[in-house]
C-alpha positions in Angstrom: 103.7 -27.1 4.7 103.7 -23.2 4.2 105.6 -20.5 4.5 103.1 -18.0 5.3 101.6 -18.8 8.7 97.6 -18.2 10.2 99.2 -15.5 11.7 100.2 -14.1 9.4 98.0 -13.9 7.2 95.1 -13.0 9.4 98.2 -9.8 10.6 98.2 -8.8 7.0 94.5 -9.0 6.4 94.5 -6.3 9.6 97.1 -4.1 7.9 95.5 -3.9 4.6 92.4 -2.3 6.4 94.4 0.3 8.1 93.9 -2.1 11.9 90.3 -2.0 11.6 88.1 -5.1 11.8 90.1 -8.4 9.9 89.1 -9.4 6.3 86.9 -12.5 8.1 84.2 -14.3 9.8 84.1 -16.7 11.9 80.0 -17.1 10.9 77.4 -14.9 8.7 74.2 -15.9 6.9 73.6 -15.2 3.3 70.0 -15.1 2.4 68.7 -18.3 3.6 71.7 -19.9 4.7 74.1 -20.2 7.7 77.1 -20.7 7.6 79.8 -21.1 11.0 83.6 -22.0 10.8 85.5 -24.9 12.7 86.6 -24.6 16.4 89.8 -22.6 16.4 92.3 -25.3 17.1 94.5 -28.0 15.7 94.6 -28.5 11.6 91.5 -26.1 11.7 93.3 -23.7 12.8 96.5 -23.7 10.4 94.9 -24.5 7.4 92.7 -20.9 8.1 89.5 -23.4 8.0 88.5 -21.3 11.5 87.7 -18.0 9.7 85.6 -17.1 6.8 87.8 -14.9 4.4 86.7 -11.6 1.9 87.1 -14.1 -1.7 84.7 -16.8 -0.6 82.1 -13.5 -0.5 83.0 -12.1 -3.3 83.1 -15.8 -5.0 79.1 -16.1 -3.6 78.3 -13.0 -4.8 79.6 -13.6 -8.5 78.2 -16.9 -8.3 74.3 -15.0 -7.0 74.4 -12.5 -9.9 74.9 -15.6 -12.5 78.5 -14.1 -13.6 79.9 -17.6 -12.5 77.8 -19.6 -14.8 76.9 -22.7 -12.6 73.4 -23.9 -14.1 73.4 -27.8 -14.4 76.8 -28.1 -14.4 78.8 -30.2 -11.8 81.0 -28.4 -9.5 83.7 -29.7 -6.6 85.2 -26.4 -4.3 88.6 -27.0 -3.0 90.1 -26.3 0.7 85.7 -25.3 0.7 86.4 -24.7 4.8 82.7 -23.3 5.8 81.6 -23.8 1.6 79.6 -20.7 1.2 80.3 -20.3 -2.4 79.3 -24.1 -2.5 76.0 -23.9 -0.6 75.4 -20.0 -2.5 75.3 -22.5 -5.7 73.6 -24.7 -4.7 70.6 -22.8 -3.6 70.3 -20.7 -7.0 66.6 -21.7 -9.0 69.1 -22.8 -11.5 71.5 -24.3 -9.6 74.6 -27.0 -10.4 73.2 -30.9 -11.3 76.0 -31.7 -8.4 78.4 -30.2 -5.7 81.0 -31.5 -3.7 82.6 -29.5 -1.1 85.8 -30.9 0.3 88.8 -29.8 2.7 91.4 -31.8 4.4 90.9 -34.8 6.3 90.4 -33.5 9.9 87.5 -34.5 11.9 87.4 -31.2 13.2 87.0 -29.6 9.9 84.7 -32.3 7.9 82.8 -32.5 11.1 82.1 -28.5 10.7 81.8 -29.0 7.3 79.1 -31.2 7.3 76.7 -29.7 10.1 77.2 -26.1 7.5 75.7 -28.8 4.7 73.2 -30.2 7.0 72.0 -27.3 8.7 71.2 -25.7 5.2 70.3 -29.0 3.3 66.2 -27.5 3.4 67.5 -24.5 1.5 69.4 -26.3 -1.5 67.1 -26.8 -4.8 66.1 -30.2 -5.5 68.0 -29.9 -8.7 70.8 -30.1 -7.0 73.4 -32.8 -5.2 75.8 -31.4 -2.8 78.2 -34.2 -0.9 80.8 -33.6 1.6 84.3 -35.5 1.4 87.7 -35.3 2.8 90.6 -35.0 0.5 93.9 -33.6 0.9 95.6 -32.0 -2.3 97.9 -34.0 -4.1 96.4 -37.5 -3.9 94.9 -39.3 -5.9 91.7 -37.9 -7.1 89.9 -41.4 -7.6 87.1 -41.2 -4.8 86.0 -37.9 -6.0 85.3 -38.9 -9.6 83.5 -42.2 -8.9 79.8 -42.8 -8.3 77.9 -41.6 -6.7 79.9 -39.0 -7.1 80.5 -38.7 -11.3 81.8 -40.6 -14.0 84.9 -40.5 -14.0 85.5 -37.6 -17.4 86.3 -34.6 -14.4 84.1 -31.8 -13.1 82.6 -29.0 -15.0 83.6 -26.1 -12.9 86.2 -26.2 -10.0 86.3 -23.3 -7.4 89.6 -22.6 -5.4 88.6 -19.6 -2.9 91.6 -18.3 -0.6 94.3 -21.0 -1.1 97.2 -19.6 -3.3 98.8 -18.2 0.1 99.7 -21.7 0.5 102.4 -20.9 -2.2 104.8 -24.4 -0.7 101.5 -26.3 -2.1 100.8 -24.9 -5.1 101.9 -28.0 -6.8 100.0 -30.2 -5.1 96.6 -27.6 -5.2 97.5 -27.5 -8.6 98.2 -31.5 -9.7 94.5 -31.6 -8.0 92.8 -28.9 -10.1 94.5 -30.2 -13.4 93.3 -34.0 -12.4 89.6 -33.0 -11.2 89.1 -30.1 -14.0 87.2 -32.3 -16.9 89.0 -31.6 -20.1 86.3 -29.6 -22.2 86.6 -26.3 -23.9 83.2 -25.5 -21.8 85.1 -26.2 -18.2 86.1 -23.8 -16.0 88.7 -23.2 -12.8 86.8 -20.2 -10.7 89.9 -18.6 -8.1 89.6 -16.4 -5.5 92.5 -14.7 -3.5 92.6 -11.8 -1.2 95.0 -9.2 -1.5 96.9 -10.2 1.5 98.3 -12.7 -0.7 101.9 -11.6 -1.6 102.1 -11.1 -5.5 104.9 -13.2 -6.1 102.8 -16.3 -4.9 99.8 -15.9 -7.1 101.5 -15.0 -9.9 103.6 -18.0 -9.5 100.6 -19.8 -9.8 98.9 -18.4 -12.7 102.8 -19.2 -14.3 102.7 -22.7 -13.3 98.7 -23.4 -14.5 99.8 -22.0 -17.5 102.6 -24.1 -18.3 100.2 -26.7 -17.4 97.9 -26.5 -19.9 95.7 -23.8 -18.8 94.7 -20.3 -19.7 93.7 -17.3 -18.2 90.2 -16.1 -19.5 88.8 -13.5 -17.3 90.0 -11.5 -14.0 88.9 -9.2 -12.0 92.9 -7.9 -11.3 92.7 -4.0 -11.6 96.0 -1.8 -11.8 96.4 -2.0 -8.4 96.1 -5.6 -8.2 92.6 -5.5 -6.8 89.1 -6.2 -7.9 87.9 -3.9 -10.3 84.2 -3.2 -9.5 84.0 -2.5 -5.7 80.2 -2.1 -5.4 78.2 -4.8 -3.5 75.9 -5.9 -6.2 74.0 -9.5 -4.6 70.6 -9.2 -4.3 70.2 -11.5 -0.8 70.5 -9.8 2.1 74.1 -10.6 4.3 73.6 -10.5 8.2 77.2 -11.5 10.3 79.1 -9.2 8.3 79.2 -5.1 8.0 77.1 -4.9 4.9 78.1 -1.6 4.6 81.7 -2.1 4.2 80.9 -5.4 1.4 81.7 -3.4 -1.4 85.4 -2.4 0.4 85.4 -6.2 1.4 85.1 -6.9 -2.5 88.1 -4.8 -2.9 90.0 -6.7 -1.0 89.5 -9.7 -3.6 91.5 -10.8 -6.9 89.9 -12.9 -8.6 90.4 -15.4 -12.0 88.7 -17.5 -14.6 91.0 -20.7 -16.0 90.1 -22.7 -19.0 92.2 -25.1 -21.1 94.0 -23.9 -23.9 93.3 -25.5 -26.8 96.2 -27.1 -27.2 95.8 -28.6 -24.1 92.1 -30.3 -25.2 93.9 -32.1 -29.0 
C-alpha cells in the first residue's frame, strides 16, 4: 500500500533527533484526557496507529490556543489512530457541534479507538457529539455523512494529522478529503506532517489538492521546511511526554490550512 514502511519511518523520526528518544508516544495525557495507542501488531502496526506521532501534538496544541477555529462547527479527523487532536476539540468550552474520529477498519484499531473515546467521554463538553467509525480511504463516504451523523452537505473542518507519508495513497486520502470537505468558502482541511516525511511526498500532495480544487491558505512551513514558531505555547499541562523538549517536538511539525478556491465553490 506504501512505499515507506513503520520502520522506516519511526528510523527517520530517530535520525532527525540526532538517535535520542523517537518523535512518539505510545500514551500521554493532555489536561484532562488520556489517551493510549493500539497493541503493536497486525494493521495497527503498519498503518503507525501503535504510536502517537509529534503533528497530532502540535495539531492539539493549535487547536487549545483557538488558532484552529473549531467552535460549533462539525469536524471528522482522518487515519485519527489514538484521536487527540479530536478529543483536544472536543473538550474546548467552545467546542465543535460534532466530531467523528475514524481510522481503518481493524478491530484492533476501532477497538482502541473507542476505549480512548470512552475513557474520556466525562471530559467532552456537552455541546459536543463525538462518534467513532471505521472507514478506509477511498470508499464511498456515504455512512459518514448520513444521520446521525450529518446531513449529507460535508463537514466543516477535516483534520489529516501524520498521513502524507503514505504518498502510494494520496489519492485515495485525497478523493476522501475532497468528498467529506463541505463545499463552503468557510470550510477548512487542517494537515499535519512531521518532517520525517520526505518532501517530494508532501509536496506532491499539496500539487495534487491543488489541482483538485483546493488552496493553500495558511502554513506553518519555515525555510527549512519546519514549523516556524518552536515554542510550546498550550496552556494544559502534558504528562507521558518530555514537556521540556515540546517546543523541539513542535519543530519537528509542518503544518497546512486548505480551503476551496473559489473557483472550485461556482
Amino acid at each position: 500500500m506504501d512505499s515507506v514502511d513503520a520502520e522506516d519511518i519511526l528510523s527517520d523520526a530517530l535520525e532527525f533527533i540526532g538517535g535520542g528518544k523517537a518523535d512518539f508516544e505510545e500514551n500521554l495525557s493532555y489536561g484532562p484526557i488520556t489517551v493510549t495507542t493500539a497493541p503493536k501488531e497486525g494493521k495497527a502496526n503498519t498503518l503507525l496507529a501503535d504510536h502517537i506521532f509529534s503533528p497530532a501534538l502540535l495539531l492539539a496544541e493549535r487547536i487549545e490556543r483557538g488558532l484552529f477555529p473549531v467552535s460549533g462547527r462539525s469536524m471528522i479527523e482522518l487515519g485519527a489512530g489514538a484521536a487527540l487532536p479530536s478529543l483536544v476539540a472536543a473538550i474546548q468550552q467552545r467546542p465543535p457541534s460534532l466530531v467523528v474520529a475514524t481510522d481503518y477498519p481493524d478491530e484492533l484499531i476501532l477497538s482502541n479507538l473507542r476505549c480512548n473515546i470512552a475513557q474520556n467521554s466525562v471530559h467532552v463538553s456537552s455541546a459536543c457529539t463525538l462518534h467513532v467509525q471505521g472507514y478506509e480511504w477511498g470508499l464511498d463516504v456515504a455512512s459518514l455523512l448520513q444521520p446521525p451523523l450529518l446531513p449529507p452537505d460535508g463537514y466543516d473542518i477535516v483534520v489529516l494529522s501524520d498521513l502524507l507519508h503514505f504518498d502510494q495513497s494520496h489519492g485515495v486520502l485525497l478523493h476522501s478529503l475532497l468528498a467529506l470537505l463541505s463545499r463552503t468558502p468557510t470550510a477548512r482541511a487542517y494537515v499535519g506532517a512531521g518532517i520525517y516525511t520526505r518532501a517530494s511526498h508532501y509536496r506532491s500532495f499539496l500539487r495534487k489538492a491543488e489541482s483538485a480544487g483546493l488552496m493553500w491558505l495558511e502554513s506553518g512551513e519555515g525555510e527549512d521546511g519546519r514549523e516556524t514558531d518552536t515554542t510550546w505555547r498550550g496552556g494544559l499541562p502534558i504528562r507521558g511526554v518530555d514537556t521540556g523538549g515540546l517546543g523541539e517536538r513542535k519543530g519537528m511539525c509542518r503544518w497546512w490550512i486548505a480551503g476551496w478556491a473559489p473557483q472550485s465553490l461556482t
